[in-house]
N, C-alpha and C positions, 0 to 999 in steps of 0.2 A: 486206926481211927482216922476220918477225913477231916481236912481241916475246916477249923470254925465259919470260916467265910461259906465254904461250900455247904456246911448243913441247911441254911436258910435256904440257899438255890433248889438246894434239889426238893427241899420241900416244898416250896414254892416254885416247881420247875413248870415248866410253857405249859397253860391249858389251851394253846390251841394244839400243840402236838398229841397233850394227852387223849382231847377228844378225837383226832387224828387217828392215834391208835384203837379208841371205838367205833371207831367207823368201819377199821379192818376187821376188828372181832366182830361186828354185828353184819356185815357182808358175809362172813363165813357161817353164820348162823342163818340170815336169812336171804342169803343172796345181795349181788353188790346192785341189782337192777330194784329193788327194792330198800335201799339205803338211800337218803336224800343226805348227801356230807358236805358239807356247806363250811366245811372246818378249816381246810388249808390251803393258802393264797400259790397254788402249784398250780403255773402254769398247765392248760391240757390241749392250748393251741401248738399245732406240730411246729420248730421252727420251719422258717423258710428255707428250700431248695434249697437256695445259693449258700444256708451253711453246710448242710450235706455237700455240695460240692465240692465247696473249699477247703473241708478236712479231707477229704479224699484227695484235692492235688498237693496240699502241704503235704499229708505222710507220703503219697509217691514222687512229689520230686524235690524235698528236701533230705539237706544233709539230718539224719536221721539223730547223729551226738549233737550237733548244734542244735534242731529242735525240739529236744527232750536234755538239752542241757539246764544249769546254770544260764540264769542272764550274767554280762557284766557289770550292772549295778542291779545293786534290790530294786532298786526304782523302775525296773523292767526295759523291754528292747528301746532301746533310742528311737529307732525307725518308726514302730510303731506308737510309741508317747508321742513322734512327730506328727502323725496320720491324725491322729484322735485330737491334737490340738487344732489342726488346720480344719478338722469338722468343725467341733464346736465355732471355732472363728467365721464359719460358713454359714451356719445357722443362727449363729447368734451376735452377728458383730463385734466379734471379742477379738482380742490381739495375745493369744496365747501362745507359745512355741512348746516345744516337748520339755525344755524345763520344769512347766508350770506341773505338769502331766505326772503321778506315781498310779503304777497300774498295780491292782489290789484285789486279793481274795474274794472277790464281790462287794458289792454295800459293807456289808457286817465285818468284811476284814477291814474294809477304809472307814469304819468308822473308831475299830479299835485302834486302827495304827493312827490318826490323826487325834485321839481323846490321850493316846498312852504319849503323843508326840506334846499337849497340851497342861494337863490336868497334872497338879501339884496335892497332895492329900488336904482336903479340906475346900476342897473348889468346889463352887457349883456353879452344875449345868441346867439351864431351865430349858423346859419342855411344855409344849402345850397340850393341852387334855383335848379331846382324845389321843392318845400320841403310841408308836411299835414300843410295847411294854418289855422287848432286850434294851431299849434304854436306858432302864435301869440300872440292868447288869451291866452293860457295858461300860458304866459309869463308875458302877462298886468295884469293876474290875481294877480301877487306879483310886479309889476310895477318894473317889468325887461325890458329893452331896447333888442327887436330883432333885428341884425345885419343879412343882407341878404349877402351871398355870388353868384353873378350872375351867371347864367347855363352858361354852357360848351354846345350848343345845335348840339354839333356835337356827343359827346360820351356822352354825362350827368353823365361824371363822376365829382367830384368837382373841380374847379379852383382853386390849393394849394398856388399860386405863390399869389392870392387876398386873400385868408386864411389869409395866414405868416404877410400880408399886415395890415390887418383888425381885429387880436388880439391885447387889448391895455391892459393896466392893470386892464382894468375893467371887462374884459372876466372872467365869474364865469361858465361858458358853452355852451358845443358844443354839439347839438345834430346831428344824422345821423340814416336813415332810409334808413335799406338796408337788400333784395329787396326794392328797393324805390315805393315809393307813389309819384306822380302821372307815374312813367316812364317804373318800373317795372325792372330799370337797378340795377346788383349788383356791389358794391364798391368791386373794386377789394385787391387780397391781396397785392401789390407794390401803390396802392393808400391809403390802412389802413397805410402801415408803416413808410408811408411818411408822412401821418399827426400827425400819434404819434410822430414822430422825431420831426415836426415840434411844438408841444403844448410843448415836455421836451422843446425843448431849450426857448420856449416863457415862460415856468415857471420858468428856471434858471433867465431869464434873466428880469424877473419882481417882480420875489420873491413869486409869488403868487399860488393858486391850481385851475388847468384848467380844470374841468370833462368834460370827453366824455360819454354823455347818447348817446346807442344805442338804438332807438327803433323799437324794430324786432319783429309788428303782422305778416310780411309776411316770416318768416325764414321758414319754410317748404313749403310753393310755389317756390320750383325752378325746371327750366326744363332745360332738354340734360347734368344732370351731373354738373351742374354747383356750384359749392361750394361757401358757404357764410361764410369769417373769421367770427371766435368769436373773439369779438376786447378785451376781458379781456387779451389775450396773447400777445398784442401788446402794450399794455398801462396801464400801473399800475392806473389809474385814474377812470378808465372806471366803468358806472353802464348798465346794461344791465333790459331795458324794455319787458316785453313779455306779449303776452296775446293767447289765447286758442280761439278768436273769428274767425279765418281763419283756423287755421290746426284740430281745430276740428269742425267748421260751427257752434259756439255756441256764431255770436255776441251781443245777444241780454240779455245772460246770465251774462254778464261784469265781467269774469275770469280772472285774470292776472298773474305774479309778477313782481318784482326788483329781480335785484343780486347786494349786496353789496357786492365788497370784501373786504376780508382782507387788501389785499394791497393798498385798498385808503387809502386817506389823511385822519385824524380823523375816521376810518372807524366805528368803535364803537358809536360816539357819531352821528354820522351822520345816521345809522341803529335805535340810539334810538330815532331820531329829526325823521323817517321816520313814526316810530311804530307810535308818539305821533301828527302827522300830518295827517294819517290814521284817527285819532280819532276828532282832533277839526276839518277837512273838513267835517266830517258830515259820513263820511263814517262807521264809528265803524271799522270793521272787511268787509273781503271779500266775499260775499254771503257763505253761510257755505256749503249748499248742492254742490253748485259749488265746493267746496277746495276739498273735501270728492268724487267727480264725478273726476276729473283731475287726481287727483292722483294712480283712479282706471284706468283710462286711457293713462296713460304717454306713454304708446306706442304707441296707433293707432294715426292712420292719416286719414286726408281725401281725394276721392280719385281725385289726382290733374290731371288724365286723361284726365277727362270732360272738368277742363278749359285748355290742353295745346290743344284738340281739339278745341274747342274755339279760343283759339288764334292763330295758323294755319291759322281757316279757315278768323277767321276777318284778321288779319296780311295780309295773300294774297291776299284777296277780296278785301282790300282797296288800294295794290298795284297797283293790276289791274285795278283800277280807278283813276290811276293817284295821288294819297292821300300819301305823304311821312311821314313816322314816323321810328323808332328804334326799333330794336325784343325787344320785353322785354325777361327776360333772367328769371325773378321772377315776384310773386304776379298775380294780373289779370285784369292789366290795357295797355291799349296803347295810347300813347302818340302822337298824331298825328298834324304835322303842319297843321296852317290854310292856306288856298292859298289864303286870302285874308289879312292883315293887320291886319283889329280888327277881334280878333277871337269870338268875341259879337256876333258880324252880321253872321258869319259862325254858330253861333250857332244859330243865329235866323232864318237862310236858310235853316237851318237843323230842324228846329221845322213846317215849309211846308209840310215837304216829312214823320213828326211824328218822328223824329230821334231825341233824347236827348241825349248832350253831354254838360259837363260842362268847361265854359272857362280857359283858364290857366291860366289867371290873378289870378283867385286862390288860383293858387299854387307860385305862385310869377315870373310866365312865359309867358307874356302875348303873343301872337301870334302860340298857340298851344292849343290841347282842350283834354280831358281827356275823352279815354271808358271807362266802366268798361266792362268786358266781363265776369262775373259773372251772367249771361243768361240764359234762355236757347239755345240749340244748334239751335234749329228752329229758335230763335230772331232772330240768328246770320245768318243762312240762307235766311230766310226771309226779312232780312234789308240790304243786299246788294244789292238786283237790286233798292232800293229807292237810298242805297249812289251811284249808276250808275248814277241815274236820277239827284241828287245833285251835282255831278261832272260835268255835260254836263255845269252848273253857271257857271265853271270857267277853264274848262279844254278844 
């Protein structure tokens, strides 16, 4: 028998995987050039050259036990927690050294090891609607209480005035993804500064310490110029999540880090609760060949041409069919209202015409459904005249 906690997950396990896996059965049924799958935020941009390079020279001219060792600490190579802090301090005027630095399983591992490094049973972490619905879980994983703050569905930017509302003393964290997931909207910088203002005085005035985890895989998906704060500059609290599986197309590699800084609360002992939470989740240390690959790559990017053409062309196509959503501004998702109520059935109107799209309920938005447009360009061409034919349901 599995345990009680896990009955509810798996019954409630990821509907974007599941419809992920309809996408594969109905490719095999009707062919994948004839499947519009719009279901999973997988990269399909190739990385860049110079990571092919770079694993080809670390496996031929490294010591081969040192590279496929053990680090020695969980916190990952020195060398390179040095490299990634002297970036960020490049791009972002920060003053960070390889202390601040634990390199992580991807996102999803830095964000377990920093919630299991945090969360006391009975904490809660608030989250904004629409918000990546492993939140949850990630949360029940140390039997933290998630607090939803409801979408803004005109700007999706967050509701501060329900914020202010909905911190009580028991607020141990706030997380924010931005480029967001599922909307692709960035949190502006008079919406960061207002919520920092808002957690100092919620922590004057409860006595307590309020982290702000930013989680930012989509920080280099942005389009027309558009700037994304680094919220360390705005909140002395702040940890910052990152992972390498979007700006360098290596999701599958599960590369990441944390930035602790200096200026959090306990920041020392909470970097050493982070190294030693790396180790009892099972994770050891961060893929080694991966630490050793990032580091050689701190520059490049990938090239986000591909999806802002993408997004152009779906963004327009779907206007032209009468279909209302939000430009996304980041990342490579669109956020589209349903024209029908339950956005289920629109998603199940849309699984007729071969078109996979995952409900917003989700993302804790229900009455909207999520692309990804991480495609190819042809999908993207090819799967408009079916949402014409979709649209004739109800328009």
């Amino acid at each position: 028998m599995i345990a009680e906690k896990m009955k509810n997950m798996v019954a409630n396990s990821s509907a974007i995987r599941a419809m992920f896996e309809e996408g594969n059965r109905m490719a095999k049924l009707y062919g994948a050039e004839n499947v519009y799958d719009f279901s999973l935020g997988n990269p399909n941009v190739p990385a860049p050259e110079a990571v092919k390079n770079a694993i080809v020279e670390l496996v031929n001219d490294s010591d081969p036990v040192v590279l496929h060792g053990y680090t020695n600490s969980n916190s990952g190579y020195a060398d390179v927690r040095e490299a990634v802090a002297e970036s960020i301090n490049e791009r972002f005027d920060t003053t960070f050294t390889g202390e601040n630095i634990i390199m992580t399983v991807g996102a999803a591992g830095g964000l377990n090891v920093i919630l299991k490094s945090l969360i006391n049973p009975g904490d809660e972490v608030i989250v904004f609607a629409p918000y990546f619905g492993e939140y949850r879980s990630y949360t029940n994983n140390y039997d933290g209480v998630l607090v939803e703050i409801s979408p803004d569905t005109e700007t999706f930017q967050p509701k501060l005035a329900e914020f202010e509302q909905k911190i009580t003393p028991k607020t141990k964290a706030v997380i924010v993804n931005t480029p967001n997931n599922p909307t692709g909207v960035v949190y502006s910088e008079e919406t960061i500064k207002e919520m920092a203002a808002i957690m100092e005085r919620k922590q004057k005035e409860y006595g307590t310490d309020i982290y702000l985890i930013s989680d930012e895989p989509y920080r280099e998906l942005v389009y027309d110029g558009v700037a994304v704060p680094y919220l360390t500059k705005y909140y002395a609290n702040t940890i910052v999540g990152y992972s390498y599986s979007k700006s360098l197309s290596l999701p599958g590699e599960r590369i990441g880090y944390l930035v602790i800084p200096d200026e959090v609360t306990d920041s020392e002992d909470l970097r050493s609760a982070a190294n030693v939470a790396t180790r009892i989740l099972g994770f050891v240390n961060a893929p080694t060949l991966q630490q050793k690959l990032v580091a050689k790559c701190l520059h490049e990017k990938t090239d986000i041409g591909f999806y802002d053409r993408n997004r152009e062309t779906l963004y327009n196509g779907l206007k032209e069919c009468g279909f209302a959503c939000i430009k996304p501004e980041g990342a490579f998702y669109l956020f589209v209202k349903s024209p029908v109520e339950d956005e289920k059935q629109f998603c199940a109107d849309g699984k007729e015409f071969h078109i996979l799209m995952v409900p917003g309920s989700s993302f804790g938005c229900p009455g909207y459904v999520r692309l990804a447009y991480c495609v190819s360009y042809e999908t993207i061409v090819n799967s408009l005249p079916k949402f014409r034919e979709l649209a004739k349901k109800y328009f």
